[in-house]
C-alpha positions in Angstrom: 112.1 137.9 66.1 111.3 141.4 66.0 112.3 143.0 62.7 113.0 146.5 62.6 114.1 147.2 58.5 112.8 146.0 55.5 113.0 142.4 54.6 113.5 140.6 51.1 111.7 137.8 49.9 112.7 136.8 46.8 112.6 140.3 44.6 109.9 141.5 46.8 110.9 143.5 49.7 108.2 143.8 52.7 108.2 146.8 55.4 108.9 145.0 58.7 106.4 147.1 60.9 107.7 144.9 64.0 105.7 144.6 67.1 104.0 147.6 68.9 103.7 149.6 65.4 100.3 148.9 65.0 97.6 145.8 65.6 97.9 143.0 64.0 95.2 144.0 61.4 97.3 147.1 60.5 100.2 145.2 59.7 98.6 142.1 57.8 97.3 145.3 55.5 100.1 146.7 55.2 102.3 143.7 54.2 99.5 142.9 51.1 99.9 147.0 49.9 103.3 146.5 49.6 103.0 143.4 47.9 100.1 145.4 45.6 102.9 148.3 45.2 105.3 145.9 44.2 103.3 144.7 41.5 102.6 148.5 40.3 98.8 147.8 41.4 98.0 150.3 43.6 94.2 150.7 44.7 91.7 151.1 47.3 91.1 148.0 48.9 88.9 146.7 52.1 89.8 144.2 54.5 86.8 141.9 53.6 87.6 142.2 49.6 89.5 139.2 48.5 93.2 138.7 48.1 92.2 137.7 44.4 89.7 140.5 43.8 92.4 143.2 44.4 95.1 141.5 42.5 96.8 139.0 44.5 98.1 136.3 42.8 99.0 132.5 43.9 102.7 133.3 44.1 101.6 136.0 46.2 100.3 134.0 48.8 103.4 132.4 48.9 105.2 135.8 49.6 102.8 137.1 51.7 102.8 133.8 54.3 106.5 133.8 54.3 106.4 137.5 55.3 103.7 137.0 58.1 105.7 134.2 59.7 108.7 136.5 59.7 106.5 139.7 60.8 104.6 138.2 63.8 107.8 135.7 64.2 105.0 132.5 64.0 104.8 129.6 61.9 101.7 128.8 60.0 100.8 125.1 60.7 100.0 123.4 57.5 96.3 122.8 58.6 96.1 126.4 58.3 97.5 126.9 54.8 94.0 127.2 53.4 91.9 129.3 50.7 89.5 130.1 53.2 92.4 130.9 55.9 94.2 133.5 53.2 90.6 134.7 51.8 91.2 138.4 53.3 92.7 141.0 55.4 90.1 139.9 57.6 90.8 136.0 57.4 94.4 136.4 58.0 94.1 138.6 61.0 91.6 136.1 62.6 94.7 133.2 61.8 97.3 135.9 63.3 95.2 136.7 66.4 94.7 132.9 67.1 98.1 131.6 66.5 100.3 134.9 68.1 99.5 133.5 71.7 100.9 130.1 70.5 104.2 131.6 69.3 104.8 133.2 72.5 
């Protein structure tokens, strides 16, 4: 599924970047500053810093896997639905990057 609007989840609405509008990287950051816009927490963040460190709460991770499954049209196997998996930018691209060949 290749999204090419905005999605809703719940009262949060994500920009669908769809593919070819960026690497992987660039759209796993760009899902978690909308969700930080969202909350009205905007601010400079890395792709090392941690989801918690710049304001991303639990219920957030929640948003933000639904919206990767629905961006990169994957599922996230349970296995994977991990602290350590949705530590960073960083971490979630390395989970993308190894699970997009699978959803192919």
């Amino acid at each position: 599924m290749q999204l090419s609007s905005d999605q809703t989840v719940g009262a949060f609405r994500t920009p669908s970047l769809g593919a070819g509008l960026g690497s992987p990287r660039e759209r796993v950051r760009a899902l978690v500053a909308a969700i930080l816009a969202a909350k009205s927490e905007v601010r400079p963040f890395s792709d090392d810093d941690t989801l918690a460190e710049i304001g991303i709460a639990s219920v957030d991770m929640v948003t933000l896997l639904l919206t990767l499954e629905s961006e990169f049209d994957l599922e996230v196997p349970q296995q994977d639905i991990t602290a350590d998996m949705f530590r960073s930018i960083s971490t979630i691209d390395a989970l993308v990057q190894r699970l997009l060949p699978l959803a192919a």
